[in-house]
N, C-alpha and C positions, 0 to 999 in steps of 0.2 A: 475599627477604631472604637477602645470604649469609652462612654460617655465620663465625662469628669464631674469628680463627686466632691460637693462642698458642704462644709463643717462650720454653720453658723451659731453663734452666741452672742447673747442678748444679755444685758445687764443693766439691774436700778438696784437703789438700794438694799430692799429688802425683798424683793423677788417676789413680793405679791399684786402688786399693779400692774405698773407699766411694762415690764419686760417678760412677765408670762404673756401679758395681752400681746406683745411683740410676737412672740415665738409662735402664739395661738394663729394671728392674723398672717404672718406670715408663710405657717405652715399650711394654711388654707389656703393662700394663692399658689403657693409653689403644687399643690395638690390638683387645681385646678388649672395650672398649665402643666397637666401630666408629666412633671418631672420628682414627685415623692421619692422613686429611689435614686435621685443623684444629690439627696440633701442629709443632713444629719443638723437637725434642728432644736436646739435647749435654749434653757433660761436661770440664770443665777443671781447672786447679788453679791454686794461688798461687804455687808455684814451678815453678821448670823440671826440677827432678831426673829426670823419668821422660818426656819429653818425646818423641814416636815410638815408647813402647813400648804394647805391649801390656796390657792389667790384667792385675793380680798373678795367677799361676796359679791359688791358692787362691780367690784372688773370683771366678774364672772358674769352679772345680769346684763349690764351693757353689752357686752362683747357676744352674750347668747340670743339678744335682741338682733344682732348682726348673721347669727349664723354658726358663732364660733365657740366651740365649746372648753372650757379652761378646765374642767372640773377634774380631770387628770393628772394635772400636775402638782408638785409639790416642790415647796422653798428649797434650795441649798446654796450653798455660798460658792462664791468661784476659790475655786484652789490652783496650784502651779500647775498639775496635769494640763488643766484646760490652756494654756499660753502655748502648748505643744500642739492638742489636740486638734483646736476648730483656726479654720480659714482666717476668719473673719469675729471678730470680737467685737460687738456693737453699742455703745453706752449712751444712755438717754437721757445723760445731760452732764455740765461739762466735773461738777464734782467727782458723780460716779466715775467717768475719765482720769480724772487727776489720779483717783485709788488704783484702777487698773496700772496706769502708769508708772505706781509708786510699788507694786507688786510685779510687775510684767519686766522679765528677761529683753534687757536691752533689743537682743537677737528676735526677739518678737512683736517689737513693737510697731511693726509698719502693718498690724493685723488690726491695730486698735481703730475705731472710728465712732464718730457720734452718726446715731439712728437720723439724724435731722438732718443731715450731710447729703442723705439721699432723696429729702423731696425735690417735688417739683412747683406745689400749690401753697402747704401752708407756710406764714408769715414767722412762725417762731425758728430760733436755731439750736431750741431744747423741747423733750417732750415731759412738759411740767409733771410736777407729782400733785395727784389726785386727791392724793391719803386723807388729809386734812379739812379737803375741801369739799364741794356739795356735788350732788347728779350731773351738774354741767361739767363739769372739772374730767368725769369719766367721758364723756360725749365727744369732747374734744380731744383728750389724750386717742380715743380708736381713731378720730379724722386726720390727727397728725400722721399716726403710725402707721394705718392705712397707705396715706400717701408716700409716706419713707420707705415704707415694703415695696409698692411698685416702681422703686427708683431702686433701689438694694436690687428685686430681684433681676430687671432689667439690666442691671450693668454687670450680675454674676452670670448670666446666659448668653453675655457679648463674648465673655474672658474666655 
């Protein structure tokens, strides 16, 4: 029997925060419950603002303070392929949801979820944006998503 492969996607706005830090954090547990080759793991956004660049420095020192290194990835926008492509389409907060929503093929929208839907600890039911705000602002966005990943990946290893 072979193992079943999921196609996860992460999405904030502008695809330099929150949702690379998602896709980083996330691809780092599923790494260390040795299942890398049963995932296909990226990160986009709803706009194009940041689009070839790199995650925000800041989400990059936080998240490499943890372990996790972002410095790989680069912005690009979610497009129609992706509503085809991944399992699961994760949005980290309810705006960025609405867009998806308002782009996403009827036929695919039982794929859509908020990132926050899967913890178990933290008290928020969005993973705030960072952008704006100060060091703590990143500290907490990894504590949220941290937690939301081992609820995400625990209930795609039940399925």
């Amino acid at each position: 029997m072979s193992e079943k492969k999921w196609a996860v996607l992460f999405v904030c706005m502008g695809n330099i925060c929150r949702s690379p830090t998602a896709e980083g954090v996330f691809r780092d547990k599923v790494t260390a419950a040795g299942r890398s080759s049963a995932f296909l793991i990226d990160s986009a956004g709803t706009h194009a603002y940041h689009v070839g660049e790199p995650p925000d420095p800041r989400s990059q020192e936080f998240a490499g303070k943890r372990g996790i290194d972002l410095s790989n990835q680069r912005a690009r926008q979610v497009n129609p392929q992706d509503f085809e492509r991944f399992d699961r389409i994760v949005a980290m907060d309810k705006d960025n949801l609405r867009n998806l929503l308002q782009q996403c093929p009827p036929s695919q929208r039982h794929k859509l979820s908020l990132m926050m839907s899967y913890a178990k600890q933290s008290p928020s039911d969005v993973v705030p944006d960072p952008y704006y705000g100060g060091a703590r602002g990143f500290d907490t966005v990894l504590d949220y998503i941290e937690d939301a990943a081992d609820g995400l990946l625990a209930e795609l290893l039940t399925e």
